[in-house]
C-alpha positions as CSV (number, residue, x, y, z in Angstrom):
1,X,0.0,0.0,0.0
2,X,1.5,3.7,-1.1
3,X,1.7,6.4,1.5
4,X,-1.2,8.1,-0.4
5,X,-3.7,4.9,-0.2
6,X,-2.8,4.9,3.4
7,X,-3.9,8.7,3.5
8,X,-6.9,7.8,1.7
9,X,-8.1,5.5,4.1
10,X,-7.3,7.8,7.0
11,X,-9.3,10.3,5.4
12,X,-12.3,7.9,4.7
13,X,-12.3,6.8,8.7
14,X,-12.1,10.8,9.7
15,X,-15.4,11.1,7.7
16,X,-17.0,8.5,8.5
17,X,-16.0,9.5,12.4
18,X,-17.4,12.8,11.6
19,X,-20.7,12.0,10.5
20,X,-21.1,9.5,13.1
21,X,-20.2,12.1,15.9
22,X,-22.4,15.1,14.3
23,X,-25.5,12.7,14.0
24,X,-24.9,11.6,18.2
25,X,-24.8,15.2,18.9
26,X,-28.1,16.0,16.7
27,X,-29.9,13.1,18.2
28,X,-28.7,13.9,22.0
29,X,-29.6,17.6,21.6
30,X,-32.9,16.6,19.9
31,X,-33.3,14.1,22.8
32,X,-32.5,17.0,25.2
33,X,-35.2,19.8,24.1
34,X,-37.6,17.0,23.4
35,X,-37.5,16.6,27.3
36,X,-37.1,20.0,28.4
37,X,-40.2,21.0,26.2
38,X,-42.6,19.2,28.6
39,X,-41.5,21.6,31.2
40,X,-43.6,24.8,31.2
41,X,-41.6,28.0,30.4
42,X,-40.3,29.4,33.7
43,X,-41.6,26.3,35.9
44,X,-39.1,26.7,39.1
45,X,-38.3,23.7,41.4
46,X,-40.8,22.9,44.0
47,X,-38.2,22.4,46.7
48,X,-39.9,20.4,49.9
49,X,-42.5,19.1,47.2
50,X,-42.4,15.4,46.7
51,X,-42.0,15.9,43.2
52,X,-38.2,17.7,43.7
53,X,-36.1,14.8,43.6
54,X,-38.0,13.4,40.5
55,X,-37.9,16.7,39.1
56,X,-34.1,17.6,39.6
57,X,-33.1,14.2,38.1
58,X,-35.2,14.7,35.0
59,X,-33.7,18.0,34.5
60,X,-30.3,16.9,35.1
61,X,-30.9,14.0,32.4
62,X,-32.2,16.4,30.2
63,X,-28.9,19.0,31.1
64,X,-26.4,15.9,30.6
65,X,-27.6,15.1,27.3
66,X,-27.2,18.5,25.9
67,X,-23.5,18.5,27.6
68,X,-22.5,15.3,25.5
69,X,-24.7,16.5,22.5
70,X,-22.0,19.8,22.7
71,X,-19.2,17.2,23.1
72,X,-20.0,14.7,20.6
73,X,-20.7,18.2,18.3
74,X,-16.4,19.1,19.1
75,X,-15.2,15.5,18.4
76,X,-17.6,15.9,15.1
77,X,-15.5,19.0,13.9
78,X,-12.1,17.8,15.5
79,X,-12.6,14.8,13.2
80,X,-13.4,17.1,9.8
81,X,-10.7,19.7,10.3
82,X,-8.4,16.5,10.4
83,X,-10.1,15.0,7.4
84,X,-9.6,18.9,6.0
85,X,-6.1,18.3,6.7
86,X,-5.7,14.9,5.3
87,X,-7.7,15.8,1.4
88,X,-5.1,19.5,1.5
89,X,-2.2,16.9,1.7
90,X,-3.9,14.5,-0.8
91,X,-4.5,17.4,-3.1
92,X,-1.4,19.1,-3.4
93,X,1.7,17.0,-1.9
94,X,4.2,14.7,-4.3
95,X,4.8,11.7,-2.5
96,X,7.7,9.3,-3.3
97,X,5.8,6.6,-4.3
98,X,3.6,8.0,-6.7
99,X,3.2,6.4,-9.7
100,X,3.9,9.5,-11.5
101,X,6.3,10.9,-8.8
102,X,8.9,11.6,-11.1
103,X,6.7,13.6,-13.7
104,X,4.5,15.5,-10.9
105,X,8.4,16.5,-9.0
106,X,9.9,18.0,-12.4
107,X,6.5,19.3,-13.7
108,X,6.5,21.6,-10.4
109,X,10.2,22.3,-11.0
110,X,9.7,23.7,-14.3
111,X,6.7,25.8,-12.6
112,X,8.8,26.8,-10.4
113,X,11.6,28.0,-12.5
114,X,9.0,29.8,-14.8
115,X,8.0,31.3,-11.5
116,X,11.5,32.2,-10.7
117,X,12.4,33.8,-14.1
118,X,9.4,35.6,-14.0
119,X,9.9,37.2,-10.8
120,X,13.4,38.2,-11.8
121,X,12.4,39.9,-14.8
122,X,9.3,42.0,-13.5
123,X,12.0,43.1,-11.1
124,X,14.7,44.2,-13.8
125,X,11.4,45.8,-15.6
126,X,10.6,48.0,-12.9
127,X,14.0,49.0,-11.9
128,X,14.5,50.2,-16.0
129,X,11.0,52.0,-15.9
130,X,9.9,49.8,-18.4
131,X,6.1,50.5,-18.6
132,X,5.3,48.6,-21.7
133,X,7.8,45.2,-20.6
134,X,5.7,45.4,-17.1
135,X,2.4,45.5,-19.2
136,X,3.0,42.8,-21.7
137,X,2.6,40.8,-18.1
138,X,-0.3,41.5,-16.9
139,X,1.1,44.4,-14.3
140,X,1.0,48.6,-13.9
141,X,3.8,50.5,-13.2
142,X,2.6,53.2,-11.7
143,X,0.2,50.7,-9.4
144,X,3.7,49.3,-8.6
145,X,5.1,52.4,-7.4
146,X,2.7,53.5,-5.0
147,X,2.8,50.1,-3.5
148,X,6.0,50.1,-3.1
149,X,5.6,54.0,-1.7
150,X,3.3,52.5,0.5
151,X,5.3,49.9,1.8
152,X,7.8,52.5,2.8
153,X,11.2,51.4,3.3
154,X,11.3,47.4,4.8
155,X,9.8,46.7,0.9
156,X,13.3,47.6,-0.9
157,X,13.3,48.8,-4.2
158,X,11.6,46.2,-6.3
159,X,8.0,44.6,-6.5
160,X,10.0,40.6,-5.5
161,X,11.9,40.9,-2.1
162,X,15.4,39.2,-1.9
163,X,14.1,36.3,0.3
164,X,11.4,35.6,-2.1
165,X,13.5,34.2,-4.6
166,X,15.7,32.6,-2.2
167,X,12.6,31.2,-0.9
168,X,12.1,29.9,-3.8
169,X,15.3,28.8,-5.3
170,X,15.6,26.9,-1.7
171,X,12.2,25.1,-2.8
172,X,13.3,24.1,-5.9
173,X,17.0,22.8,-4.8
174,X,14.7,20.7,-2.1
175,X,12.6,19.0,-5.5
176,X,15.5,18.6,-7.5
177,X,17.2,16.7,-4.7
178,X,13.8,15.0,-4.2
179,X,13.4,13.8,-7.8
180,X,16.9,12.4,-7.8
181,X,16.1,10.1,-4.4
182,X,12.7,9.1,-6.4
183,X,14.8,8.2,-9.4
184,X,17.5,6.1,-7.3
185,X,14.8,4.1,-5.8
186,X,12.6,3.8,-8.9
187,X,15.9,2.1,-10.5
188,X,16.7,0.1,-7.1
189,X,13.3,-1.3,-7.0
190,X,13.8,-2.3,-10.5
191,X,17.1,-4.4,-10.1
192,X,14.9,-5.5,-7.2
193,X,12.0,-7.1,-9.6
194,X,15.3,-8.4,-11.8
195,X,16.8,-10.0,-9.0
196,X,17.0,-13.7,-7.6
197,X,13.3,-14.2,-5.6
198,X,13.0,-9.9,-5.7
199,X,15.7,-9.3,-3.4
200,X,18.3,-6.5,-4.1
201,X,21.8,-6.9,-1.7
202,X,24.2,-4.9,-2.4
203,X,26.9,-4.3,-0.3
204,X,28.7,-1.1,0.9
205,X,32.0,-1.8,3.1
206,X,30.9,-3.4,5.9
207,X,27.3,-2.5,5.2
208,X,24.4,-4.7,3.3
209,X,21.5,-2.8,1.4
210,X,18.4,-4.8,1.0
211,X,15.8,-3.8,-1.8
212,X,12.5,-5.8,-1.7
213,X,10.8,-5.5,-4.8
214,X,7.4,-5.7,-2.9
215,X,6.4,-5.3,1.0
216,X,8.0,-8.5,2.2
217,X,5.8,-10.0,5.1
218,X,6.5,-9.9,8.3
219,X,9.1,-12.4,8.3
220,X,12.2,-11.4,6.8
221,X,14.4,-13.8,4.8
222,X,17.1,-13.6,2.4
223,X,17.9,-15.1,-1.0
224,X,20.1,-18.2,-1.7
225,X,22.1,-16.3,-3.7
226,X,23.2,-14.2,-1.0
227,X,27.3,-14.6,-0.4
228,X,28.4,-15.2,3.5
229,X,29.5,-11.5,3.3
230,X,26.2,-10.4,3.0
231,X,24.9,-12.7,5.1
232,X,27.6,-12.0,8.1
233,X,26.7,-8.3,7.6
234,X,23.0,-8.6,7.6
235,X,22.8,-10.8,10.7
236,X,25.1,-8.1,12.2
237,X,22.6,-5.6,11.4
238,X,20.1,-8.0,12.7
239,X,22.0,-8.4,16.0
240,X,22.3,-4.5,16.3
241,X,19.0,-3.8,16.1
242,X,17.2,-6.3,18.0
243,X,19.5,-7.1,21.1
């Protein structure tokens, strides 16, 4: 299962808690007025009446349901702004093990740069005066200028702050970097699905790297074709980790 199908179904239980909590809390406050309706508006406690007890438990019932009608009515919208949460991530993160990883990480690289460039140049407009360059994209000069009057001094010189293209050269190195771990592990799984029973060993010193080609189960085994270097390192590893 992919980080994103696990996601999914994370989302799918967050709704289904949520409608399950708003519909308690409508049926306990509907359960609540339903009981407090029989009692006439402004009807006080008869204290020293038989009827007090009887009458302080009924309200007290009828109170408690509301309080847990309110409370199942906060786990209801805890639950959605998780859910809210969970479909933002859904919507617009890249994980590794996409499918399309690889296209979706240098897809919003090249958006990025385009960004970049963009930025650069509607600075290097404005600071020539360039009216017409600053128009054929979309923008005002003069609308720029009293902005940037506006702004007064912690705005600079330019519509695009320093730290803004920083910002974004810094999110750009992190994809690039990204897109090159997605590609190493798209190729390892590969010589994974090649290998002997699709297990990958390779070593690296003393050091053993294995690359399943799918989940393995719970019980971990290595192939035949495994040397006794690998194996000696690997049952190190093993040792290491479990003591």
């Amino acid at each position: 299962m992919t980080h994103r199908e696990r996601l999914e179904r994370k989302l799918e239980k967050r709704e289904e808690w949520a409608d399950k909590a708003e519909a308690r809390s409508a049926a306990l406050s509907e359960d609540s007025h339903r009981m407090m309706s029989v009692i006439p508006f402004g009807q006080p406690i008869l204290v020293g009446h038989y009827s007090e007890r009887r009458d302080r438990n009924y309200r007290d019932r009828a109170w408690n349901k509301m309080g847990r009608a309110v409370e199942a009515d906060k786990l209801a919208k805890h639950h959605a702004s998780c859910a809210a949460g969970i479909e933002h991530a859904l919507e617009n993160s890249i994980f590794s093990d996409d499918g399309d990883a690889v296209e979706a990480l240098e897809a919003r690289i090249a958006e990025r740069e385009a960004e970049r460039e963009r930025m650069k140049l509607v600075n290097k407009l404005y600071k020539k005066g360039d009216a017409e360059g600053l128009k054929a994209l979309g923008l005002d000069l003069e609308a720029l200028k009293k902005k940037l009057a506006e702004a007064g001094g912690y705005w600079g010189k330019a519509p695009h702050l320093p730290y803004e293209l920083s910002n974004l050269g810094g999110r750009i190195t992190a994809d690039r970097k990204r897109l090159e771990a997605v590609k190493a592990r798209a190729a390892r799984t590969a010589k994974a699905e090649a290998a002997p029973e699709g297990v990958l060993l390779e070593t690296f010193g003393e050091y053993v790297c294995v690359t399943f080609a799918e989940k393995p189960k719970s019980e971990i085994f290595l192939p035949s074709s495994a040397s006794n270097r690998q194996l000696d390192s690997f049952r190190r590893f093993v040792n290491q980790t479990n003591p």
